[in-house]
ROKE-106218 format. One record per residue (C-alpha): x, y, z; residue in one letter. Coordinates in steps of 0.25 Angstrom, whole numbers, padded with zeros to 4 digits, always signed. Layout:
XYZA/...
This chain:
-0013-0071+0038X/-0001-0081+0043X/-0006-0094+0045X/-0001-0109+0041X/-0003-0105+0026X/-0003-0091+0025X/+0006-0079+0026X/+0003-0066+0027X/+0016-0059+0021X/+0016-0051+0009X/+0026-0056-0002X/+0031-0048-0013X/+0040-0054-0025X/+0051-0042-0029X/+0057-0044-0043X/+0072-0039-0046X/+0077-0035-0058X/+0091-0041-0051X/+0099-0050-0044X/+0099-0045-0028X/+0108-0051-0018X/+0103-0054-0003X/+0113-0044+0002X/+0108-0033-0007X/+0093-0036-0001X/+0099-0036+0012X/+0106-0024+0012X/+0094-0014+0005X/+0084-0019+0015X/+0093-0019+0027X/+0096-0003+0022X/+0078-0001+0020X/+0073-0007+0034X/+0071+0007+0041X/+0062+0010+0028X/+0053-0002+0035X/+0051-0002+0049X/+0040-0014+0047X/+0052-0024+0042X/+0059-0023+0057X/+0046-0025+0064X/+0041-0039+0068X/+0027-0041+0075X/+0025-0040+0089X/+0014-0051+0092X/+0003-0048+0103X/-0002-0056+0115X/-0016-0052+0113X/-0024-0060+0104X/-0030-0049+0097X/-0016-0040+0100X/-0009-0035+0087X/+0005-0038+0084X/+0014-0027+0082X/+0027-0021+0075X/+0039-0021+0084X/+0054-0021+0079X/+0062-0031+0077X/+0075-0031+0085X/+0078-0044+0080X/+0078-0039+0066X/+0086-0047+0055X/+0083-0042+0041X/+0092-0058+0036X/+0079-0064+0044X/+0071-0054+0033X/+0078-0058+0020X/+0080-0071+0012X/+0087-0074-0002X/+0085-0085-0012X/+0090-0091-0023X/+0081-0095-0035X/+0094-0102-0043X/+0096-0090-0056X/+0085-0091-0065X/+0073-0094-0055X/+0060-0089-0065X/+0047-0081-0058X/+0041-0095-0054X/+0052-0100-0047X/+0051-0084-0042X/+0037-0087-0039X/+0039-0100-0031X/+0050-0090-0021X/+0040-0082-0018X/+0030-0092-0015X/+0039-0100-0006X/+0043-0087+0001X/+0028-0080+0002X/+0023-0094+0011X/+0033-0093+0021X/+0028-0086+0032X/+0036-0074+0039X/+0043-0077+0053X/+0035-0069+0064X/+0048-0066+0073X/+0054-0055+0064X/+0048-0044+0055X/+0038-0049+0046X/+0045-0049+0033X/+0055-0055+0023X/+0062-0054+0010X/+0067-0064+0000X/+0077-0063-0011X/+0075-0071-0022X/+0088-0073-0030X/+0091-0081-0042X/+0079-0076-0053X/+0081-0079-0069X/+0088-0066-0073X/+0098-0062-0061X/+0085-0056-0055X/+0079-0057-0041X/+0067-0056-0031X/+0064-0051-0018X/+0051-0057-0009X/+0047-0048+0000X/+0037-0054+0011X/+0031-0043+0019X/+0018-0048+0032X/+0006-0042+0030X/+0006-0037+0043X/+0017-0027+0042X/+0014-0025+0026X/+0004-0024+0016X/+0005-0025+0001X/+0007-0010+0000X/+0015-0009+0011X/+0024-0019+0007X/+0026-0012-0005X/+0029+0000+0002X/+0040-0009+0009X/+0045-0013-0003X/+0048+0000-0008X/+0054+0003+0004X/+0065-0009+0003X/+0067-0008-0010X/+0062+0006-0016X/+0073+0013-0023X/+0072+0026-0018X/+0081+0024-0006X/+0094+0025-0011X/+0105+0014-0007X/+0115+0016+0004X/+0104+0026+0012X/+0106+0026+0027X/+0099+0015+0034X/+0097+0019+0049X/+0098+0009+0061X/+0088+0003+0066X/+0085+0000+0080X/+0071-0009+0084X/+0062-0003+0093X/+0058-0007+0106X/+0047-0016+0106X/+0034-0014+0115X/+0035-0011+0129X/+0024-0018+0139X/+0014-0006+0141X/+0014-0004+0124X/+0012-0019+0123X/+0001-0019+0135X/-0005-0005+0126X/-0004-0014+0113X/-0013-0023+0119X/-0023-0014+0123X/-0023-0008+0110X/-0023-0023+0105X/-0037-0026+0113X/-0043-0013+0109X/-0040-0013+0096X/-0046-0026+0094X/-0059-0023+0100X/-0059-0010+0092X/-0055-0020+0081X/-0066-0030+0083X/-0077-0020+0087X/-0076-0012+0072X/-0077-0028+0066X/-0089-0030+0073X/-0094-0018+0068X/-0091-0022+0053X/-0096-0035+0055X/-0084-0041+0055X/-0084-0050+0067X/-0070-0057+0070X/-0077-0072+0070X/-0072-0081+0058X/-0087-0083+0055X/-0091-0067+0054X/-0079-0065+0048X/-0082-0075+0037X/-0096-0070+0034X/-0094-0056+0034X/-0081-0057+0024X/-0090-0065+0016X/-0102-0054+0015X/-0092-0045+0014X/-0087-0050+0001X/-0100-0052-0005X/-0107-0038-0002X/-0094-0033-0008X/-0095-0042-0021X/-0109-0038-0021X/-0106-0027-0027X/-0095-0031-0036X/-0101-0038-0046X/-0099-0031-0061X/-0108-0029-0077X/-0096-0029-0083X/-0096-0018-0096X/-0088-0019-0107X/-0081-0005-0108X/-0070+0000-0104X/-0071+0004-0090X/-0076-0001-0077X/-0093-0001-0074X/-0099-0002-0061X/-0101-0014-0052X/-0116-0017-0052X/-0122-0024-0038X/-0119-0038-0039X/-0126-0050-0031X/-0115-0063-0027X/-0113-0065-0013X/-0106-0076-0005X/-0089-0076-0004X/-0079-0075-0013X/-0077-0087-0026X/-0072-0099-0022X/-0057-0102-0030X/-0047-0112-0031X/-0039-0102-0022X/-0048-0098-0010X/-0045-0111-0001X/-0035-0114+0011X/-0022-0112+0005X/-0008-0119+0010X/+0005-0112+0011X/+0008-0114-0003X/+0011-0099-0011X/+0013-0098-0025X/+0016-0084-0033X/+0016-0079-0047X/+0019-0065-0051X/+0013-0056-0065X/+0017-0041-0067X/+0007-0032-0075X/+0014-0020-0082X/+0005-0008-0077X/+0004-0001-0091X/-0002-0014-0096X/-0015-0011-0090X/-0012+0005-0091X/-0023+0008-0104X/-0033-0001-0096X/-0032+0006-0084X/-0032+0019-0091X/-0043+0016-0101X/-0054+0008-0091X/-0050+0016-0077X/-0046+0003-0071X/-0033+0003-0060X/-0023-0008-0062X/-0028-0014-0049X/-0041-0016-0058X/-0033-0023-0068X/-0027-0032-0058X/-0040-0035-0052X/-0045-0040-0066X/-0033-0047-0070X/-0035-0055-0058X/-0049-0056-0060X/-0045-0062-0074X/-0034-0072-0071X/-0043-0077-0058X/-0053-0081-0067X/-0046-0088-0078X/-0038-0095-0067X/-0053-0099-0060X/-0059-0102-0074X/-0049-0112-0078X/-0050-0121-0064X/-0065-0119-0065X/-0067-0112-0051X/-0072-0097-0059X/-0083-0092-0050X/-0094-0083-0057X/-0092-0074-0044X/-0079-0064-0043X/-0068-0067-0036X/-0065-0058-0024X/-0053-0051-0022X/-0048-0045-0010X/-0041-0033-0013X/-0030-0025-0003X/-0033-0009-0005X/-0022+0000-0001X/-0027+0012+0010X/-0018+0024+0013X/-0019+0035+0024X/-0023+0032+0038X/-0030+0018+0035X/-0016+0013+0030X/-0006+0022+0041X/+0000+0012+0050X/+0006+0001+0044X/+0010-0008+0030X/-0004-0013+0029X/-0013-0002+0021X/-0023-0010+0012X/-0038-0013+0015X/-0047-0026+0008X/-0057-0025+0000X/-0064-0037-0007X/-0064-0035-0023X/-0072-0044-0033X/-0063-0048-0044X/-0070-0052-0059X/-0065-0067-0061X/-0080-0068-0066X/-0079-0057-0077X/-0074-0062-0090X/-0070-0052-0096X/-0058-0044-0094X/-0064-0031-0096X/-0076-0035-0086X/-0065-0039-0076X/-0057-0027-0076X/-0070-0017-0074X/-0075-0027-0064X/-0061-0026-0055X/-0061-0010-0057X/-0073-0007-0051X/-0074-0019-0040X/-0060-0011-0036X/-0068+0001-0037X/-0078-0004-0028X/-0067-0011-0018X/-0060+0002-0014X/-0071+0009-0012X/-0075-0001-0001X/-0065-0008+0003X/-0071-0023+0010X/-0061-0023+0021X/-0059-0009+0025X/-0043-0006+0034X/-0049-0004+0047X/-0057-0019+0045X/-0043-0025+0042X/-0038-0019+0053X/-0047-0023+0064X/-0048-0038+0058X/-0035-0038+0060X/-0036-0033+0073X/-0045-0041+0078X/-0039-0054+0071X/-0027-0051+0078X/-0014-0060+0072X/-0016-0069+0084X/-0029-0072+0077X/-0028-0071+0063X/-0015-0082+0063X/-0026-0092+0069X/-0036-0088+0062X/-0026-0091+0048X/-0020-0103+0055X/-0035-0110+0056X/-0041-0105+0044X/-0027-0113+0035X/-0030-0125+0046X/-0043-0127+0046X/-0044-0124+0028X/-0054-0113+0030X/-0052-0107+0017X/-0058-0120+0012X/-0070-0117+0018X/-0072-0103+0020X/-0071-0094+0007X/-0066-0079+0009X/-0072-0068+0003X/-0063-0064-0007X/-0053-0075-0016X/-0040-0067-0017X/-0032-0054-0016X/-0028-0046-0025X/-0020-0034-0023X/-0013-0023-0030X/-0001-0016-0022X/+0002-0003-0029X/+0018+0001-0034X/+0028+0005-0025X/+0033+0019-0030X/+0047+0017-0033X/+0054+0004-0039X/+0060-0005-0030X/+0075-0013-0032X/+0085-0021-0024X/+0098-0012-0024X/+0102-0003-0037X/+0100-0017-0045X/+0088-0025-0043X/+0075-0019-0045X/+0063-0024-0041X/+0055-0028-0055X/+0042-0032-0047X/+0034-0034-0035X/+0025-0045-0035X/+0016-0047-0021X/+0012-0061-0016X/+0005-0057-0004X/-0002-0067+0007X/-0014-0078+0004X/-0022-0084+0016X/-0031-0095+0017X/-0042-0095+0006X/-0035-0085-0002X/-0024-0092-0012X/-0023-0082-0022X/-0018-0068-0020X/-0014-0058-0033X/-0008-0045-0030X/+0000-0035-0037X/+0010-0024-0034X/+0013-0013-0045X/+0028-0010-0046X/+0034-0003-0060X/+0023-0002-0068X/+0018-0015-0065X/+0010-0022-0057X/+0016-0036-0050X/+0006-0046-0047X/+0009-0058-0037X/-0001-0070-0037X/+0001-0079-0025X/-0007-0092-0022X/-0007-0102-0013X/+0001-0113-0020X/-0010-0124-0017X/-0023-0115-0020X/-0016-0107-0034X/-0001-0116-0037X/+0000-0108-0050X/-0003-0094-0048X/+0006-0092-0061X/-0005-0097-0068X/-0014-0085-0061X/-0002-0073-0065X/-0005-0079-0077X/-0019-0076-0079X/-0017-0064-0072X/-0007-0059-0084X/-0019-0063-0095X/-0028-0055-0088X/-0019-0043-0088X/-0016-0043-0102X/-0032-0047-0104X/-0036-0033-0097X/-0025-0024-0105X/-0029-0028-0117X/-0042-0023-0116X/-0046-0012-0125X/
């Protein structure tokens, strides 16, 4: 996912109730780093082409390299917040220490701050960054606890590297041999054509009568095919991030919920739907087709044992050509219903795509496709994520005296995806974050806004 104008960290906008100093941050992370192994490892890189990296510790590690500190001026607004957090979430995360960092921002209207967590994919997902949120700043773990040395490991001798290559080479044979299999063939070209019939024998069955009453009907057999709509913000994007942030008060959408059967991930998921539409209706670029979501799903147990990463993708039609918000709302529950059921992209896929890609090969790949403009000319099968990262299950602070008021997530774009909306629940509310690419989407406060209308448009439904 790292390429000339694409990152592929997680980011995560933390708002105190309080002023924090550095040496405060400094101190209550430096006492936590045993909790996390993961933030003292860097990658190792292979020699093999199709080689996978792996985690080693870092016995250069520096937590100053890890942490940074800024000043807004006093009375900074959530724009000027905003703009921080865009700034920081393009900079790309140096490869020659542990893959991760984390910014103070000081200097917010009211004596308040922020902290700007940004977390690689590859060591965390948005679960597992939560998780690790907690982790840091959970306050169960009483201050003053004992913090035991720490000492790195010994990195890989030669025979464990030479058996790491063996496994490397067998592993990706296995890898490409169960893709083959699946139809999945590792040429650009069969990749293309087979994500794209994947989208449309999924969306076959997706399309939606929509009823009027109070809760979700089925999805009856539907006929569209090709890719995904084209929008304003599925094109090549540049380096460029922009960010807004909405919070929805869980117990808004509480008597929906209980009344239609619907989850709040299903309120999202219309309330997307709803803004998405206003925002194309009004630059004329609606399409009569849905919109296609691709939607992170948690797994557990023995799919998700082994590391940060436990999530598989599935590809969710979203009801930008509903009108109504009722219609909207019964369409996303079921098209969810429908999703985890059969998810598109099953775990072990994504594992052995990323096998056989190998990072050697997916950073070429991603530096030609930004080059060469590709996303101008070759349409994914899906316009943008959503995601809903479910609340950590203690409150979270800095210190006895700044808690955290919300977590807000700005997680990656790549080429010919500029618009991601994800959420993250945290004290009875939910936390959206909505990142663009500056050049595709330069006001995504406009979007947070619609979002917020369409909210308040489903709750007030009898």
């Amino acid at each position: 996912m790292d390429g000339p104008v694409s990152a592929g960290h997680v980011c995560l906008l933390a708002r105190l109730d309080d002023d924090v100093a550095p040496e405060e941050l400094f101190h209550q992370i430096s006492a936590r780093l045993h909790l996390a192994p993961i933030l003292r490892r860097r990658l190792r890189m292979p020699t093999l082409p199709m080689g996978r990296p792996w985690w080693i510790d870092d016995n250069t590690f520096d937590l100053d390299r890890h942490l940074s500190a800024v000043d807004l001026g006093g009375s900074a607004d959530d724009t000027a917040l905003h703009e921080e957090v865009a700034r920081y979430a393009a900079e790309q995360l140096p490869r020659d220490r542990p893959l991760w960092q984390l910014r103070l921002v000081r200097g917010l209207a009211g004596r308040r701050s922020a902290l700007v967590t940004k977390m690689h994919h590859c060591a965390v997902d948005g679960v597992g960054g939560r998780d690790l949120l907690a982790l840091l700043f959970g306050t169960d773990i009483p201050p003053g606890s004992p913090t035991p040395a720490w000492t790195p490991g010994e990195g890989p001798g030669r025979t464990e590297r030479f058996a790491h290559r063996v496994t490397d080479v067998s592993s990706w044979v296995a890898s490409a041999w169960r893709l083959e299999g699946k139809a999945l063939g590792v040429t650009p070209s069969t990749l293309l054509r087979v994500t794209r019939q994947t989208a449309a024998s999924f969306a076959d069955g997706l399309e939606r009568l929509i009823e009027h009453d109070d809760r979700p009907t089925p999805i009856p057999e539907a006929t569209r095919t090709g890719p995904a709509p084209q929008t304003p913000f599925n094109a090549a994007i540049s380096a460029d991030r922009a960010f807004a942030t909405v919070t929805f008060p869980l117990a808004a959408s509480r008597r929906l919920r209980r009344c239609t059967g619907v989850t709040a991930n299903d309120v999202l998921l219309a309330s997307c739907a709803g803004a998405l539409r206003s925002w194309l209706a009004a630059r004329d670029a609606l399409s009569e087709a849905p919109l296609i979501a691709l939607v992170p799903i948690a797994i557990s147990g023995d799919l998700a044992a082994g590391g940060f990463n436990r999530f598989t993708l599935t590809l969710c039609p979203l009801p930008t050509h509903v009108g109504t918000a009722r219609g909207r709302l019964a369409f996303s529950h079921a098209a969810m219903q429908h999703a985890k059921r059969e998810p598109t992209i099953p775990p072990t896929t994504l594992t052995d795509i990323a096998a056989v890609t190998g990072p050697g090969l997916a950073s070429l790949l991603t530096q030609a496709a930004a080059q060469l403009h590709l996303a101008d000319r070759v349409h994914l099968p899906f316009n943008l994520m959503i995601s809903n990262v479910p609340a950590p299950a203690q409150q979270l602070s800095v210190g006895r005296r700044a808690a955290v008021l919300g977590t807000h997530p700005f997680p990656p774009l790549v080429d010919g995806l500029g618009l991601t909306i994800c959420a993250q629940g945290y004290a009875g509310g939910l936390d959206v974050g909505v990142a663009s690419c500056a050049t595709l989407v330069p006001d995504p406060g406009e979007l947070r806004d619609l979002l917020a209308a369409a909210h308040d448009e489903l709750i007030e439904l009898d």
